[in-house]
Structure formats: C-alpha cells, structure tokens
N, C-alpha and C positions, 0 to 999 in steps of 0.2 A: 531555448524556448521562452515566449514571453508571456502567453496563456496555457492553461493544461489540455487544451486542443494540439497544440504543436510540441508536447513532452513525448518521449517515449515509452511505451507502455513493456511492461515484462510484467510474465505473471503464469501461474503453474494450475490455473483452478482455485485453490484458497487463496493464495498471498498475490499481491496486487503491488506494481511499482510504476510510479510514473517522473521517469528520469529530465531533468531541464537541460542539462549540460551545459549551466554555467561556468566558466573554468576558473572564476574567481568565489562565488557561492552557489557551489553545486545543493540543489535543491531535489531531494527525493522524493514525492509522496510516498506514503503507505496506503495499503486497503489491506482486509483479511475479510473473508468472505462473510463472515457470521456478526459482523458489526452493522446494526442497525438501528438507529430510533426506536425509543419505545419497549416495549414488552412482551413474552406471547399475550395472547388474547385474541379472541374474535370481533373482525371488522364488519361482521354481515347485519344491517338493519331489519331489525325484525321485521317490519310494517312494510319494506319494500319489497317483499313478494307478493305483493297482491298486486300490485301496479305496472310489476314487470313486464305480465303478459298483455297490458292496456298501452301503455309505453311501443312495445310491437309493434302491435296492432295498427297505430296510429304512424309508424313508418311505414310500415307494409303497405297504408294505402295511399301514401302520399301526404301526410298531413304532418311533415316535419316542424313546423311552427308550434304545433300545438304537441306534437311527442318532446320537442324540446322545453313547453312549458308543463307538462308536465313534471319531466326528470326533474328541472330545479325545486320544483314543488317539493319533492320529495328524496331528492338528492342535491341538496343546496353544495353549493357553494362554501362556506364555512359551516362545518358540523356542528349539532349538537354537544351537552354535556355528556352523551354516552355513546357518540359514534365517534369512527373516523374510517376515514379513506383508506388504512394501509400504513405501513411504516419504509422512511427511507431509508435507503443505503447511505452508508456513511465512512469517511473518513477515519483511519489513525490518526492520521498527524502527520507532519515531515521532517524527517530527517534530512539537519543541514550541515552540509561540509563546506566551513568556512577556510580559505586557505589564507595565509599571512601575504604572501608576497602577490599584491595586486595591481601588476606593472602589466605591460602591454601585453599581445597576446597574437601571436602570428600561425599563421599555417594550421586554422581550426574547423576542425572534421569532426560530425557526429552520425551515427549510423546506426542502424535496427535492422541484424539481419536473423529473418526471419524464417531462414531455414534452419539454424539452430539457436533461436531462442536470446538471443545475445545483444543487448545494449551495449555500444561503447562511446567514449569521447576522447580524442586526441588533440595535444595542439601542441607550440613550442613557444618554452619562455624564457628568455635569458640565456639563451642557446641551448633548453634542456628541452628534450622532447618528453612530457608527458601523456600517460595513457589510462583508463580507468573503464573497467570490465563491472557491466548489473548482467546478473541471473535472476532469474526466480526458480531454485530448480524441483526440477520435477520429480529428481530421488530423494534428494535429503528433504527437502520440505524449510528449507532458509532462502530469506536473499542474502545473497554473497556477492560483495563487492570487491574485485582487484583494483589496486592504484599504485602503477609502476612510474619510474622514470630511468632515461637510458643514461644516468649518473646518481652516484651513490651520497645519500645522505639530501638529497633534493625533494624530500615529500613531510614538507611542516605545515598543519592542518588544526582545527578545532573541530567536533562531533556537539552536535547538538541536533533537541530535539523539541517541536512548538505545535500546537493542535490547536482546532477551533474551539474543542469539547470543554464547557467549564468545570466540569469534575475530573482534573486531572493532576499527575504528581509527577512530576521530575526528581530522580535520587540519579548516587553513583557510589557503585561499592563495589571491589574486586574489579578494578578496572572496565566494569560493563557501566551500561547507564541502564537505567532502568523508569520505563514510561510505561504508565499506567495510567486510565481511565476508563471515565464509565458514556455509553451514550446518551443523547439530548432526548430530553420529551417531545412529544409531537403531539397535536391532536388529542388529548385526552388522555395519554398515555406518557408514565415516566419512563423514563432510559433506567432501562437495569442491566444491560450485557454490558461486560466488563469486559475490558481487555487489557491485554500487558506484551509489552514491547522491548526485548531486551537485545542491546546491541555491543558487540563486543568485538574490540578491535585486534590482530593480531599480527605485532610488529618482525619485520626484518632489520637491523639495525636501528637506532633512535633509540629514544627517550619516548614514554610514555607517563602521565600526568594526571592529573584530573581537577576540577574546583566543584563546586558542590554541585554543580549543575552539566558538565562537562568535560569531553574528554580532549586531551592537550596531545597533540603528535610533533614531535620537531623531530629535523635531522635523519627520517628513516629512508630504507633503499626501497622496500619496497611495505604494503600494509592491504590487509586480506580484512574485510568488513564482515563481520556477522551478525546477522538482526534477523529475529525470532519472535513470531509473535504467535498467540494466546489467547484465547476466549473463553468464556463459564458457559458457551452454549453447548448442549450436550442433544438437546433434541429439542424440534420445534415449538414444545410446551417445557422444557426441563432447562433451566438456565442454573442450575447447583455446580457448574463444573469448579474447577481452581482454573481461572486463567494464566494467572505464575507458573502454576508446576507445568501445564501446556508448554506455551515457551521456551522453561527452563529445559524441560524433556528434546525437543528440536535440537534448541542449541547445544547441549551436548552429545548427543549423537553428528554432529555435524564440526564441534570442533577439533577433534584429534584429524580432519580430513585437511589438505591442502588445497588449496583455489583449483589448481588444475584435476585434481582427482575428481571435485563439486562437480567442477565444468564438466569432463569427461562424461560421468554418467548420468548428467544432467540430459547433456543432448544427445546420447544412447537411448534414454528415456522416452526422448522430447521427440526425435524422429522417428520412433514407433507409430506415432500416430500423422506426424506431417509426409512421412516419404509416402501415405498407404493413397495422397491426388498428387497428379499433377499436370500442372495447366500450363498448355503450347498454344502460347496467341503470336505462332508463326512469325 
C-alpha cells in the first residue's frame, strides 16, 4: 500500500491495525480506541441554545442562506478561547519492520480475509518463500504478528517504532520496546490520555538484540510479534488509569500463548459474530 486508504485494516473493537505490506519496510499503524486529542470536558456552547431553534426555523422554511449565516454567527468556523468542536481520533504510532536484505522481490500476494479476521503478506526472495500473519484478536485482546519462512534461519529484521505525537518516549528493556505517549491538544484543550505500547518479540531460532531504540532479529526460523497497548482512560471524565500496567496486564496474559493457539480462538471468537449474515449475490 502506498496510502492508508489501500492498507489493511484488522481490529477487535479496541485495538486497531492498518497493515502496508511492504515486503522490505513493512509498516503497521496502530489505533487503540480510547486515544484522542484533548481532554474530558464539555464541548456544548452555552449561548447556542437560544439560536438553535431560530437556526430550524429558518431551514424549515426555506431560507438556507440566511440559516447558514446565521450558524457561523454563532458557530464560527475557528472557536473561541473557551469552545471547541469536539476532539479527534488519533493515532499510536507505527510500528516498523525494517528487514536487511532488500533485493528483488517476486511472486507478491497480500490478502484480507475477512471471514476470519486475518491479514497476511507472502512473496519470494532469493528463492525463499516468505510469509507474515496480523491479528487483532478478539480473545486475547493483543495484535500478534507471525513471520514465517519455508527455510531456516531466513528471517533477519529490525522492530522499530515512530508517531506523529510530540510527547513521546522510545525505551527498550527486557527485550520489549516500550512506546509511550501522550495526546495532541486541539481546540482549547491539552492532550492528557496517555498511552503505552509494548511490543515483544518471540524467537524460534536467531539471535535477538537490541540498541537503545530497537529491536535487532537475525538468523531466526520463525518470530511471533506481540504488541499490547494501554490507555489512563478509565471513563469518559476519569483519565487516573496506569496505561503501563493496562499493557503490561494483555501482554502477559497473552505471552505463554503460541501464534496458533492466538489465531485459533481469536477466529472462534471473531465468527461468533460474522457467521450470525450472510450475503448471496447469486
């Protein structure tokens, strides 16, 4: 994909992925549901309920011209010091899988199949066929990423992680990397929901690495992705959570599990609710 119009989407209700299938820097987004611009608080203008019903009034009888000068009257275009519109939706960040060997690339297939839930990307390099499995699933509550190949010791890689958000921290301890940030202001309103992003990789032969910023893969057979995210929101006015222990709670519950076990009850899960239509366009 070359816009995030043409990525593939996986996503469980909370956690959100939108896969590129680069097969030289494979590009991930994140979302998690509770990340937004801004703060609780209330968006409603005191003084615009008196206008509201004159606003009507002035559709209802045809006088759009003048119901539209009204509304900016009194619902401009740039807010106030003490209004806003609303807060948007927003971005983690992406997680980037950068792989070393960046030679040609033949026989490349990427797919979203959507009766169980499953992003994948295949192709063949150097006579190896590679393959790489996104979830977002709907038991464990992690995306889990498989990246096989059908020869041993053929999956050397770098994990890295970059976001719009300027309040943000890249570490790496215990083999995980750990990203963390806070959301953007908007409109009158500072970003205070926090989030945290931990991703943890889990080798079949190889070597596993790190530098302060990243995580180093050479040499393995095969490599199971775990990445766990975390928010402070706790309810629509209550943002006290710990976004870390969030996180850190998924992903361990999730890592003594095997990719295939994830997969398994993921789309057990996942077609509880997709088997209950289905559509025959003959």
């Amino acid at each position: 994909a070359v816009i995030w119009e043409e990525a593939l989407p996986v996503g469980n209700g909370r956690l959100g992925a939108m896969v590129y299938g680069d097969p030289h820097l494979e590009s991930i987004q994140l979302n998690e549901e509770t990340v937004w611009a801004g703060e609780p608080g209330n968006n409603i203008m005191a003084d615009i309920k008196e206008y509201f019903p004159k606003i009507r009034r002035l559709i209802f009888e045809g006088k759009h011209t003048q119901a539209q000068q009204l509304a900016s009257a009194y619902l401009p275009w740039d807010t106030d010091l003490d209004a806003n519109y609303g807060m948007s939706y927003q971005t983690v960040g992406n997680l980037e899988i950068s792989f070393f060997d960046t030679s040609e690339v033949v026989n490349y297939y990427r797919d979203l199949d959507i009766a169980n839930a499953v992003a994948s990307v295949e192709y063949q390099q150097n006579g190896v066929r590679y393959n790489r499995e996104i979830i977002s699933s709907f038991e464990d509550d992690v995306i889990a990423i498989e990246m096989t190949a059908d020869q041993p010791g053929a999956l050397s890689f770098e994990l890295g992680m970059n976001s719009p958000h300027e309040k943000q921290n890249l570490s790496v301890d215990e083999n995980t990397l750990h990203f963390s940030g806070t959301s953007s202001d908007m409109e009158n309103k500072t970003g205070k929901v926090q989030f945290s992003t931990l991703i943890k990789p889990k080798l079949e032969g190889g070597e596993l690495t790190s530098t302060d910023s990243s995580l180093v893969i050479r040499n393995a057979d095969q490599v199971t992705i775990y990445v766990s995210i975390g928010t402070n929101f706790k309810h629509y006015d209550d943002i006290s959570g710990d976004a870390e222990q969030v996180a850190a709670t998924f992903l361990n519950e999730a890592w003594d599990k095997d990719y295939d076990s994830i997969k398994k009850a993921h789309i057990e899960a996942y077609r509880k609710y997709y088997d209950r239509v289905q559509l025959d366009l003959g």
